[in-house]
DODREN-746721 format. One line per field, with one value per atom (N, C-alpha, C): residue number from 1; x, y, z. Coordinates in Angstrom, 3 decimals, padded with zeros to 6 digits. Each point is the difference from the previous one (the first is absolute). Example, Ala and Ser with C-alpha at 12.3 -4.5 7.8 and 13.67 -1.06 7.14 Angstrom:
n (1|1|1|2|2|2)
u (013.190|-000.890|000.900|-000.350|000.820|-000.770)
v (-005.690|001.190|001.200|001.050|001.190|001.090)
w (007.800|000.000|000.000|-000.720|000.060|000.730)
***
This chain:
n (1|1|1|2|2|2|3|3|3|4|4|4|5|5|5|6|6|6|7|7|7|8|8|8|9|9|9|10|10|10|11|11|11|12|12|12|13|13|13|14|14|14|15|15|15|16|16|16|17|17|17|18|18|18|19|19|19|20|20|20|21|21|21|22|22|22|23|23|23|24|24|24|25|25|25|26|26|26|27|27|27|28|28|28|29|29|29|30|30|30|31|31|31|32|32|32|33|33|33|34|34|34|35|35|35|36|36|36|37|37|37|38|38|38|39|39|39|40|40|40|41|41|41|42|42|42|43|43|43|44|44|44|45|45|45|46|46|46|47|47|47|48|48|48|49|49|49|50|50|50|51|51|51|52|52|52|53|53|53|54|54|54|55|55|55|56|56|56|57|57|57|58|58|58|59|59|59|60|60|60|61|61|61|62|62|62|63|63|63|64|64|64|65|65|65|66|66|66|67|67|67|68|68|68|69|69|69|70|70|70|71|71|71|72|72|72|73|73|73|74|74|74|75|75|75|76|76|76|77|77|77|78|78|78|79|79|79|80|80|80|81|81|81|82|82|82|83|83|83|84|84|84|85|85|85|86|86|86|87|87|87|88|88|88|89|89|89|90|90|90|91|91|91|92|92|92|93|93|93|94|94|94|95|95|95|96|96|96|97|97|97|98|98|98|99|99|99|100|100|100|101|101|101|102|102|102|103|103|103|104|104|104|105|105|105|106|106|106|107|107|107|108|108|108|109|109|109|110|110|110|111|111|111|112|112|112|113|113|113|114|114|114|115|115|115|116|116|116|117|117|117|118|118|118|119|119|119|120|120|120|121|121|121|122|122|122|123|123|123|124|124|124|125|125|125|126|126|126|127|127|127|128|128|128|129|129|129|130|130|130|131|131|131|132|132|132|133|133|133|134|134|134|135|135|135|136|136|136|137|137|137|138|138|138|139|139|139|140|140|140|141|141|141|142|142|142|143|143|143|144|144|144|145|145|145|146|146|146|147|147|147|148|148|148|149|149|149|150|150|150|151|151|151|152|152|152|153|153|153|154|154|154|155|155|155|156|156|156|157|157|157|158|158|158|159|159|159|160|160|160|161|161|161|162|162|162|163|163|163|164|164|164|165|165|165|166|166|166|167|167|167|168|168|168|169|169|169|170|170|170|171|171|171|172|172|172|173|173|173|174|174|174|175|175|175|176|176|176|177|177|177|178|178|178|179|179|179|180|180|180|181|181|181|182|182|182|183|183|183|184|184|184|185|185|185|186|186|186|187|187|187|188|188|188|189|189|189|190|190|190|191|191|191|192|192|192|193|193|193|194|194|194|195|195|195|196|196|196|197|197|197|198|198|198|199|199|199|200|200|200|201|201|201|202|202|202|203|203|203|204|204|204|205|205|205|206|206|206|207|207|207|208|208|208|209|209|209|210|210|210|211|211|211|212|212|212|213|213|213|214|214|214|215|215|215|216|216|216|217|217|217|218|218|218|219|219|219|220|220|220|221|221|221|222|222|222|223|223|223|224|224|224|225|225|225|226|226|226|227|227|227|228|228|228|229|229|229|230|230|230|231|231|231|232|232|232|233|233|233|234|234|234|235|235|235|236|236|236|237|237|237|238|238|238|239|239|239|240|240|240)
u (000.837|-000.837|000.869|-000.496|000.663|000.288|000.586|-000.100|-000.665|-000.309|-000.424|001.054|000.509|000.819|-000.174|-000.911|-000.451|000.027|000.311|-000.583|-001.620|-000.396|-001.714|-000.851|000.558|-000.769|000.039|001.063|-000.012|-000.492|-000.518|-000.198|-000.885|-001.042|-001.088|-000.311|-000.069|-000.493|-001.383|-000.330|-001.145|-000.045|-001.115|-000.278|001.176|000.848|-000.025|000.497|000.284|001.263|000.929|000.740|001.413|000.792|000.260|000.830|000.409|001.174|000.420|-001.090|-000.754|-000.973|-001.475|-001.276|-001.157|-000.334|-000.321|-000.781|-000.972|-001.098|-000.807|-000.634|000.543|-000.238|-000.991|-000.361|-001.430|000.110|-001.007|000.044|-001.806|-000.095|-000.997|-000.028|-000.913|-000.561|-001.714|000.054|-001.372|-000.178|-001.635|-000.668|-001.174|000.144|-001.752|-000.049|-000.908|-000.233|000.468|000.722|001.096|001.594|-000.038|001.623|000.032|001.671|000.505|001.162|-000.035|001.097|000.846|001.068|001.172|000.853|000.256|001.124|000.026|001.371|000.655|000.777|000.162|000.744|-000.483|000.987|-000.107|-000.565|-000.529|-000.929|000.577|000.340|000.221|-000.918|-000.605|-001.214|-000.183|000.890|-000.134|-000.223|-000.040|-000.958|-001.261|-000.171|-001.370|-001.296|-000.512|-001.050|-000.634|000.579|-000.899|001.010|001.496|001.319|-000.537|-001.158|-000.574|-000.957|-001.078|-000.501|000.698|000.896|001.199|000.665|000.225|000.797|-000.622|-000.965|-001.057|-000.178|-000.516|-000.298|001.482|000.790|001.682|-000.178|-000.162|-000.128|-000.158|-001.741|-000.825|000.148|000.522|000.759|000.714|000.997|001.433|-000.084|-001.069|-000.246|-000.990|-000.508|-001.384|-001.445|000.318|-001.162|-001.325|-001.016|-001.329|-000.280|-000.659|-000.583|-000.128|-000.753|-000.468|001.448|000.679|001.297|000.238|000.134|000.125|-000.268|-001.354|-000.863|000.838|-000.056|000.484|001.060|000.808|001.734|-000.252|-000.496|000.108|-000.811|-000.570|-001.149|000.943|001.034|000.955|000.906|000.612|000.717|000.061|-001.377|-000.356|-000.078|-000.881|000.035|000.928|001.147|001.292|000.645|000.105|000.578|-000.977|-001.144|-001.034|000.371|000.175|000.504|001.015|001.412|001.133|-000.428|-000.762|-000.079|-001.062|-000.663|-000.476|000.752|001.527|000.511|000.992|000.064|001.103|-000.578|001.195|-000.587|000.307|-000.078|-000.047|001.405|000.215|001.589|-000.366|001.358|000.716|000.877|-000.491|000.925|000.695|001.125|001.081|000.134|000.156|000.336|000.810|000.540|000.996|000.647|001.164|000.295|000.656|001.013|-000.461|-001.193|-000.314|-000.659|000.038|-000.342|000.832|-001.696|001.042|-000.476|000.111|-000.959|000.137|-000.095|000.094|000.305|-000.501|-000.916|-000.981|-000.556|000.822|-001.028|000.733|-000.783|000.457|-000.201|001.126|-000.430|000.106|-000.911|000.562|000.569|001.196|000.713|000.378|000.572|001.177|-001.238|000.564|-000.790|001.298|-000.291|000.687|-000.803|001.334|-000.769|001.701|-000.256|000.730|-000.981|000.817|-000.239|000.953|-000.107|000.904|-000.755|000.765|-000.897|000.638|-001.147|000.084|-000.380|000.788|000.004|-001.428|-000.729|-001.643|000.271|000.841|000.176|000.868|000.274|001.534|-001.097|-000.335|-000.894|000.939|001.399|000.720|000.200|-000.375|000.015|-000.695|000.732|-000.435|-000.351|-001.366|-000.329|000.747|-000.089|-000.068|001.797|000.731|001.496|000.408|-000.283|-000.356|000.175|-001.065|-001.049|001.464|000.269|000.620|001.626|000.468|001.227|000.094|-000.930|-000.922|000.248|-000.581|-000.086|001.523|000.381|001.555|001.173|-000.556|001.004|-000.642|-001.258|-000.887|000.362|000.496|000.035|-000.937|-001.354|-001.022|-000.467|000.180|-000.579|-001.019|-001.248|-001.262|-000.369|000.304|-000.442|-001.096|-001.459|-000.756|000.012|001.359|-000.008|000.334|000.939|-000.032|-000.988|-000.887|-001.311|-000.601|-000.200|-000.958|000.245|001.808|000.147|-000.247|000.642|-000.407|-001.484|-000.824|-001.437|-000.374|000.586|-000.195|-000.090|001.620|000.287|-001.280|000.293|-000.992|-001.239|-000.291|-002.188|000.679|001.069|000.062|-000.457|001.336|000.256|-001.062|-000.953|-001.146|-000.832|-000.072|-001.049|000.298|001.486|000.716|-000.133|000.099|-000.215|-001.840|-000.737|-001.184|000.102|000.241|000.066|000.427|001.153|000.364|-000.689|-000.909|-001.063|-000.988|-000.155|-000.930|000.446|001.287|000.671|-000.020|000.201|-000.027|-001.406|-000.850|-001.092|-000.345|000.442|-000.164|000.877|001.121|000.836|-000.530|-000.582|-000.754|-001.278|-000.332|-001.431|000.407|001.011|000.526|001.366|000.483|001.054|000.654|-000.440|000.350|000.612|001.648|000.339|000.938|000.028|000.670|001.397|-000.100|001.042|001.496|000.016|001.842|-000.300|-000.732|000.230|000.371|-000.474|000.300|001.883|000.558|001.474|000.867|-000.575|000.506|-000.513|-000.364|-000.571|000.559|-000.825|000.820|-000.924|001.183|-000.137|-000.752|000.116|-000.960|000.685|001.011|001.226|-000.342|-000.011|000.273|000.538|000.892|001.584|-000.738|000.986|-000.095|000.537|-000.924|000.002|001.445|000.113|001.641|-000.476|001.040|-000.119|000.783|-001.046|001.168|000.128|-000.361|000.720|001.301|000.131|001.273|001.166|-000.591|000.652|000.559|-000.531|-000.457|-000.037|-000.388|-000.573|-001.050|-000.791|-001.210|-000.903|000.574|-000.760|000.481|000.608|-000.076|-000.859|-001.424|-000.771|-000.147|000.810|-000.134|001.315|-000.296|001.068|-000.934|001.153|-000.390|000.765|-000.763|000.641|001.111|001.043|001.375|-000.498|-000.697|-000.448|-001.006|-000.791|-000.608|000.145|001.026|000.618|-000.178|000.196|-000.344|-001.399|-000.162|-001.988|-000.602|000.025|-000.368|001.275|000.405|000.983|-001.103|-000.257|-000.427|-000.120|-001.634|000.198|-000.373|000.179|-000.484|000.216|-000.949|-000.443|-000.605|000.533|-000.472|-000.893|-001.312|-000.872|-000.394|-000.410|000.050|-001.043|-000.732|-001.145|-001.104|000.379|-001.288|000.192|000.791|-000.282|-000.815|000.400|-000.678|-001.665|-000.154|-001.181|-000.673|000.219|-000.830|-000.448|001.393|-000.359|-001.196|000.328|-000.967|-001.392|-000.253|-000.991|-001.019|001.235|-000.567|-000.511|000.856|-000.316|-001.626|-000.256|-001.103|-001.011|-000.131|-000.587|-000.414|000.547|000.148|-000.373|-000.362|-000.159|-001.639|-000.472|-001.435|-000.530)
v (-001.209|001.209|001.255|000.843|001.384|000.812|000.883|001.052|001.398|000.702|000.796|001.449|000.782|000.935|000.903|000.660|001.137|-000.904|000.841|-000.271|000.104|001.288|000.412|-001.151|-001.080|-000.864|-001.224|-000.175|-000.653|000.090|001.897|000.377|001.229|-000.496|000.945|001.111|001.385|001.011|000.327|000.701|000.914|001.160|000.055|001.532|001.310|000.757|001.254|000.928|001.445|000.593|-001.314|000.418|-001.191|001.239|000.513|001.121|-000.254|000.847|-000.076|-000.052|001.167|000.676|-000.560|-000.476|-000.406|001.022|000.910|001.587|-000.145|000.448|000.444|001.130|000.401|001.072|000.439|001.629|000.482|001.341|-000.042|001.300|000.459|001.440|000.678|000.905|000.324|000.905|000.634|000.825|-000.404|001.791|000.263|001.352|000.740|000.795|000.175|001.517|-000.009|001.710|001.021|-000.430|000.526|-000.251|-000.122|-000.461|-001.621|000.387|-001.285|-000.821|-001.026|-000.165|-001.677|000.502|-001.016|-000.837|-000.826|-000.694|-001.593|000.262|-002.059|000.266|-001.172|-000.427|-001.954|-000.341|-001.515|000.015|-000.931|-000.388|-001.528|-000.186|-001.370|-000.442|-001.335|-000.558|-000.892|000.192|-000.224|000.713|001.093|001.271|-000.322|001.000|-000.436|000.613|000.089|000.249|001.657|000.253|001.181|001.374|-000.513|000.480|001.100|-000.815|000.536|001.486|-000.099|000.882|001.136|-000.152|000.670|000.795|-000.515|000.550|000.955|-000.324|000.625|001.527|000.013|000.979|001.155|-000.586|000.662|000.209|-000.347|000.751|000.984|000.011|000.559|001.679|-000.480|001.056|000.861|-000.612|000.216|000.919|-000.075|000.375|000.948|000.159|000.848|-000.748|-001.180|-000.167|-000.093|-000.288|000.327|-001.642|-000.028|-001.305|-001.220|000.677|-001.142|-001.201|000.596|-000.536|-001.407|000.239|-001.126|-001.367|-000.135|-001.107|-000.692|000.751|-000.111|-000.630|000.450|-000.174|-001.474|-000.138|-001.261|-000.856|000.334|-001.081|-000.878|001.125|-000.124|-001.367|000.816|-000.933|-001.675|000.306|-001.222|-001.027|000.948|-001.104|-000.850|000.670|-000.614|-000.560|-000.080|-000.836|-001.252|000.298|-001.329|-000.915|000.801|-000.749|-000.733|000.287|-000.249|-001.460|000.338|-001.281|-000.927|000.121|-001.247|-000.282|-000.278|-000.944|-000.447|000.351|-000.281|-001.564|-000.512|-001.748|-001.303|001.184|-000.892|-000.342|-001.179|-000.208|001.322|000.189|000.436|-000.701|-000.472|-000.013|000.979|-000.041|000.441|000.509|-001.463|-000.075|000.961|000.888|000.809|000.164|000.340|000.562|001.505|000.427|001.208|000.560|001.071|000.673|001.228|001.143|001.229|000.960|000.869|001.136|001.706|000.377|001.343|001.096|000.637|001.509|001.419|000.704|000.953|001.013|000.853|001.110|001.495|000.481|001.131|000.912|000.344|000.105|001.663|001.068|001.306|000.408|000.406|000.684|-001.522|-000.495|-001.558|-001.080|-000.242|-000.976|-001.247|-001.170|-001.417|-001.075|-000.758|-001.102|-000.971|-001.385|-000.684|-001.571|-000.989|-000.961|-001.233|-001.051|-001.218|-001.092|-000.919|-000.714|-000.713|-000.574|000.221|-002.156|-000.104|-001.774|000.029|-000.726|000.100|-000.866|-001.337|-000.690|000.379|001.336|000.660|000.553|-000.840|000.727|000.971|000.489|000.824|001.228|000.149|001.320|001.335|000.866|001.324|001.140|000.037|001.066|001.504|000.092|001.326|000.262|-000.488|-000.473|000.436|-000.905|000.079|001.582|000.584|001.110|001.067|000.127|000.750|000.052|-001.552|000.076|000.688|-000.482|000.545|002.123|000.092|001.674|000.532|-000.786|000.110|000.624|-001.110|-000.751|001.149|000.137|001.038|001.378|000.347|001.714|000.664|-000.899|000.848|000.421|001.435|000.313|000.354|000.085|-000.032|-001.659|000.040|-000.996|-000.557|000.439|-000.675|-001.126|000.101|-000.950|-001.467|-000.041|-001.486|-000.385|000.141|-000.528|-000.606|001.156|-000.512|-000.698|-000.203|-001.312|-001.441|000.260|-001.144|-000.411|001.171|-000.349|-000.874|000.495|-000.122|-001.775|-000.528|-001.284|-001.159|000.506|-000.232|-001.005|001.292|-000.329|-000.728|-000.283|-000.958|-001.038|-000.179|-001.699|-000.352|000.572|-000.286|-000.441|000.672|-000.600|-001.489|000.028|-001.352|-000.956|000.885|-001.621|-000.424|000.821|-000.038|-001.204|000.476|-001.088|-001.462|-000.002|-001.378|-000.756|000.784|-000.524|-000.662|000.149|000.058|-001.561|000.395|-001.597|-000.998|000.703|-001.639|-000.794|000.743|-000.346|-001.031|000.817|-000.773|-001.136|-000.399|-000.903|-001.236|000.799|-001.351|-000.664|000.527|-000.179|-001.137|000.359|-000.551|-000.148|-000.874|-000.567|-000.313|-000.801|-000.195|000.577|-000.490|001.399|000.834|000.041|000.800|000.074|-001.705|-000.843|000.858|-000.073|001.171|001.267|000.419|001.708|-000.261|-001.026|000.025|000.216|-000.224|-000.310|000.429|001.073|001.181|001.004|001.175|001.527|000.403|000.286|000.823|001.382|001.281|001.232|000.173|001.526|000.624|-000.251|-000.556|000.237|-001.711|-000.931|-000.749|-001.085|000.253|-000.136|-000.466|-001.145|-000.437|001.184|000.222|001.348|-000.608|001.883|-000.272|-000.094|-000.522|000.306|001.073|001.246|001.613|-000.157|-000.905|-000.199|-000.613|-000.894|-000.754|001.251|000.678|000.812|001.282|000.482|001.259|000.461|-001.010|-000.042|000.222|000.174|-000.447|001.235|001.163|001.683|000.323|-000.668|000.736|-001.114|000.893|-001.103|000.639|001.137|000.639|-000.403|000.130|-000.463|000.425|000.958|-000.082|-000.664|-000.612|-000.634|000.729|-000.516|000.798|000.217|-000.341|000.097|001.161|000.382|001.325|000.699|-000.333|001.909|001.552|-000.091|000.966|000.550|-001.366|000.461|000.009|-000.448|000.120|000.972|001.034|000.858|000.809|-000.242|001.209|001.532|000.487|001.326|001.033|000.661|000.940|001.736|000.025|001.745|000.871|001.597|000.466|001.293|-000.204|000.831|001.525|000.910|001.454|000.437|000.638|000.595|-000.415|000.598|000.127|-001.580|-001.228|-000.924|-000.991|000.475|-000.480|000.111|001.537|000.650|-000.470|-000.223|-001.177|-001.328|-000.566|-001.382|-000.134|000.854|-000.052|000.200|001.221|000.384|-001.603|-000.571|-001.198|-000.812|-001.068|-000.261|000.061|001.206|000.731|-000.471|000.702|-000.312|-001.751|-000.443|-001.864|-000.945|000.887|000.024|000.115|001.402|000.219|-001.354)
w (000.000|000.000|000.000|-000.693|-000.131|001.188|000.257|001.113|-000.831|000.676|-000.879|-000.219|-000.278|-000.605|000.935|000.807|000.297|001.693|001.135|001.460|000.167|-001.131|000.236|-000.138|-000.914|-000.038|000.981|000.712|001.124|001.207|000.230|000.916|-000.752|000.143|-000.964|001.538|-000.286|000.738|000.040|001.334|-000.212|-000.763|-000.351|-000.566|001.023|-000.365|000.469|-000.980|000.490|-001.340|000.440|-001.526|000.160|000.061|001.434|000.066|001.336|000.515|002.058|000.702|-000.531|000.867|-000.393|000.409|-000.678|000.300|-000.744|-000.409|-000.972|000.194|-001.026|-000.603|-001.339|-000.532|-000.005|000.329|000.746|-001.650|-000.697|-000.833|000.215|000.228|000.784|-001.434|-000.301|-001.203|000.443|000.701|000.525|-000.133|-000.455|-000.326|000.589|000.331|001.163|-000.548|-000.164|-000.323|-000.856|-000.487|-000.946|000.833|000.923|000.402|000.207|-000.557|-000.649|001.134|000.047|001.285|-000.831|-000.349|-000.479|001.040|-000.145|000.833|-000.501|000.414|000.027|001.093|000.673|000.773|000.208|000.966|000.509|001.197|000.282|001.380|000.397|001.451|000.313|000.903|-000.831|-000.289|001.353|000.897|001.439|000.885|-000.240|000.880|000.294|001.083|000.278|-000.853|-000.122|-000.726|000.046|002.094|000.211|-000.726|-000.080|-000.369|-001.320|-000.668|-001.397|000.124|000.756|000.257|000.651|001.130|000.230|-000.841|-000.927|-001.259|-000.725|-000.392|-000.838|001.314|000.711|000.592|000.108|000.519|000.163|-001.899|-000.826|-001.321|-000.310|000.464|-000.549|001.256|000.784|001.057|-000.299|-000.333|-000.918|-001.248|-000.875|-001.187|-000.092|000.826|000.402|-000.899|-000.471|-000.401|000.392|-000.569|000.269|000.752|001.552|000.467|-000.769|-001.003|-000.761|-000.283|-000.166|-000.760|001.155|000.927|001.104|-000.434|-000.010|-000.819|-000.980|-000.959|-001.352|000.000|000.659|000.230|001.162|001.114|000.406|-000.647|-000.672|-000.884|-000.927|-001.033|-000.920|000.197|001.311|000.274|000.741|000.436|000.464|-000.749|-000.984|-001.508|-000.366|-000.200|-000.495|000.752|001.161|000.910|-000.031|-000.174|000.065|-001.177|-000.876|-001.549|000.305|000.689|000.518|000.648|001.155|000.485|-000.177|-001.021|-000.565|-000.422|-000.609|-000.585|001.217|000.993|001.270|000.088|-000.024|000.556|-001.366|-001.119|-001.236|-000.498|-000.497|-001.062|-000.989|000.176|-001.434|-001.053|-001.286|-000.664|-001.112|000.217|-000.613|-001.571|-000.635|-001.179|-000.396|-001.178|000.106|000.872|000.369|001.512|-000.528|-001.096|-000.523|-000.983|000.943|-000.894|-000.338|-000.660|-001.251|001.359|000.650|000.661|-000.780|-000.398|-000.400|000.763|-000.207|000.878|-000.989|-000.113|-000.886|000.850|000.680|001.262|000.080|000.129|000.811|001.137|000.371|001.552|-000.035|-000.153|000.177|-001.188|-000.188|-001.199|-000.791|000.833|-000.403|-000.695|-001.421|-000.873|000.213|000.509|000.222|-001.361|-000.350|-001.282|000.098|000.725|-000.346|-000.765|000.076|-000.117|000.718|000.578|000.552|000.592|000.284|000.597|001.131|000.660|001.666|-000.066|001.587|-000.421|001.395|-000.320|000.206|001.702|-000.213|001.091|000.999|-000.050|001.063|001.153|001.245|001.000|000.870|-000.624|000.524|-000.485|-000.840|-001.090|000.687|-000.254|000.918|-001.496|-000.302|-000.838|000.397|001.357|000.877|-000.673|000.533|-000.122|-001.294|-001.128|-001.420|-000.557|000.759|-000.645|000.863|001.185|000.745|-000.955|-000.731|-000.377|-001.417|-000.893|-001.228|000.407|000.745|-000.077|000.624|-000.004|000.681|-001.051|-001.004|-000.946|-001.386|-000.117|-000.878|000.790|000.701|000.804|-000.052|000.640|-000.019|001.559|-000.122|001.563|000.320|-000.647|000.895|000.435|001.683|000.727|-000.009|-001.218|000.382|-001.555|-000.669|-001.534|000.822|001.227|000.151|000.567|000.855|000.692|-000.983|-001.504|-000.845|-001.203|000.259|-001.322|001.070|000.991|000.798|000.346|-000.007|-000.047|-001.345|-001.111|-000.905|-000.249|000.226|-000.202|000.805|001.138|001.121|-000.777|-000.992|-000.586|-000.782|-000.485|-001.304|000.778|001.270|000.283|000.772|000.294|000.518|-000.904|-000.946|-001.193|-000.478|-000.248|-000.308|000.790|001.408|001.161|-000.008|-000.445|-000.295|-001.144|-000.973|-001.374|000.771|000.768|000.207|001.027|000.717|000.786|-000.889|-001.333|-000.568|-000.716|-000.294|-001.005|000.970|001.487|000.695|-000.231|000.102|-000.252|-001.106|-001.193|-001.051|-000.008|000.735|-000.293|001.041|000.497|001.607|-001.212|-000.585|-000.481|-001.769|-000.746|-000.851|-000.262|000.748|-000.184|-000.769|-000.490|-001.798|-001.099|-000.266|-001.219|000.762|001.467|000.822|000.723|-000.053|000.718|-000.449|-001.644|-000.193|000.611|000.402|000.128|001.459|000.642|001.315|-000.072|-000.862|-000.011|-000.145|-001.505|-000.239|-000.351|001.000|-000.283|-000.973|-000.679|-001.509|000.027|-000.419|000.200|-001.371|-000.250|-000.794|-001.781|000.238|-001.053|000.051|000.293|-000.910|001.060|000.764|000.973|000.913|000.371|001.491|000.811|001.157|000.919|000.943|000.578|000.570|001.607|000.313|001.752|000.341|000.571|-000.029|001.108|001.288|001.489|-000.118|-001.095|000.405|-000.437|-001.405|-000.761|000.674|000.875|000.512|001.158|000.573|001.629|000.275|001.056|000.349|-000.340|000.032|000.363|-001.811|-000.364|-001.699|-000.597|-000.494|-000.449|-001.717|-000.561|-001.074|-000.905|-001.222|-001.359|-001.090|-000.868|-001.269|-000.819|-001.244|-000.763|-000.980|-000.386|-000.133|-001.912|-000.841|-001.039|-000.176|000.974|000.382|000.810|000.478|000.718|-001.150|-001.042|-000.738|000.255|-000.159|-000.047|000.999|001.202|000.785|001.719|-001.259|000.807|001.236|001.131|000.695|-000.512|-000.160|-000.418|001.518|000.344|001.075|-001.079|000.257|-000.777|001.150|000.129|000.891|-001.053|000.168|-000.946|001.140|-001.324|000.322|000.860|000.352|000.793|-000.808|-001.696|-000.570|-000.639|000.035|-000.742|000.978|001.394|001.318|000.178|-000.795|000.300|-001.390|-000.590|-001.326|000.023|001.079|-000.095|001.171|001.362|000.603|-000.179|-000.826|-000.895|-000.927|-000.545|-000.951|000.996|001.063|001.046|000.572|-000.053|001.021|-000.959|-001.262|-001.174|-000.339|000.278|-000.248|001.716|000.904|001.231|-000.097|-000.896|000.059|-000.951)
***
């Protein structure tokens, strides 16, 4: 009998981020009256519950918003943490173990656009870390661009660990046909996937491929008042 290639499959996981930290990405878009109230941040999904309403109020404090907003904002977030933990408890499978993370935001003046990819099974990988060495290495100084590339990565690998909640499923249910993949994850290219822990160490869970470094060179652009005041404009426009 075979062994299988991968540890994940010897030792299948629960659902969480496949990150240090199990965080879950919180994005708030919420409108009452004509005011508008934005935010992302992470929530850890072991708090207590009342921690939420708490929050929301210290907000809506904070910001001078209108009462109403309270509601809204612990309603929001409750939601998504509820989403979160309906899948707490379930296998994850894997399959790939890299997968190709994009990066498309802007935070303020600073427009960010990379591309790389991140190894899916590294439960050591620090987005935060990443994002902090990234603006280091880019010389970008408004402090609020690393929060939000690291927010950023965050919603991918959540969605992804979503998807693989989803394949375990399908793989419990039809077996059949499945048995090689158990053996070898194959990436988006074609390739048997790399191990970037053995390669790397445990906290570098990023590599670009040495054939698209051109193309996938990191761009960071710092745009003008008025290219700020357009896009926000479009934004607002595509918002209504």
């Amino acid at each position: 009998m075979k062994t299988p290639a991968s540890g994940f499959y010897r030792n299948p996981v629960k659902f969480r981020m496949p990150t240090s930290e199990n965080l879950v990405p919180i994005r708030l878009d919420i409108e009452i009256d004509g005011q508008r109230y934005k935010d992302a941040f992470t929530w850890n999904p072991t708090d207590p519950d009342s921690e939420v309403v708490l929050f929301a109020k210290r907000t809506v404090k904070d910001l001078k918003l209108p009462p109403a907003f309270v509601t809204q904002i612990a309603q929001s977030i409750q939601s998504q943490l509820a989403d979160f933990r309906s899948y707490e408890g379930q296998d994850m499978y894997a399959g790939e173990k890299i997968i190709p993370i994009k990066l498309d935001l802007r935070v303020n003046h600073t427009l960010v656009k990379d591309q790389f990819l991140w190894d899916l099974n590294n439960f050591e990988s620090d987005p935060e870390e990443f994002a902090r060495i990234f603006c280091k290495d880019m010389a970008i100084e408004d402090p609020e661009v690393g929060p939000a590339i690291a927010f950023a990565i965050r919603e991918q690998l959540y969605e992804i660990a979503i998807q693989s909640v989803v394949s375990a499923r399908e793989s419990r249910l039809s077996k059949k046909g499945r048995r090689g993949a158990e053996y070898a994850p194959v990436s988006k290219g074609g390739a048997v996937a790399v191990d970037l822990v053995k390669l790397f160490g445990p906290k570098s869970s990023v590599v670009r491929k040495r054939k698209e470094w051109d193309v996938y060179e990191p761009i960071v652009d710092l745009l003008s008042n008025e290219e700020v005041d357009a896009l926000e404009a479009k934004e607002e426009r595509n918002f209504r």
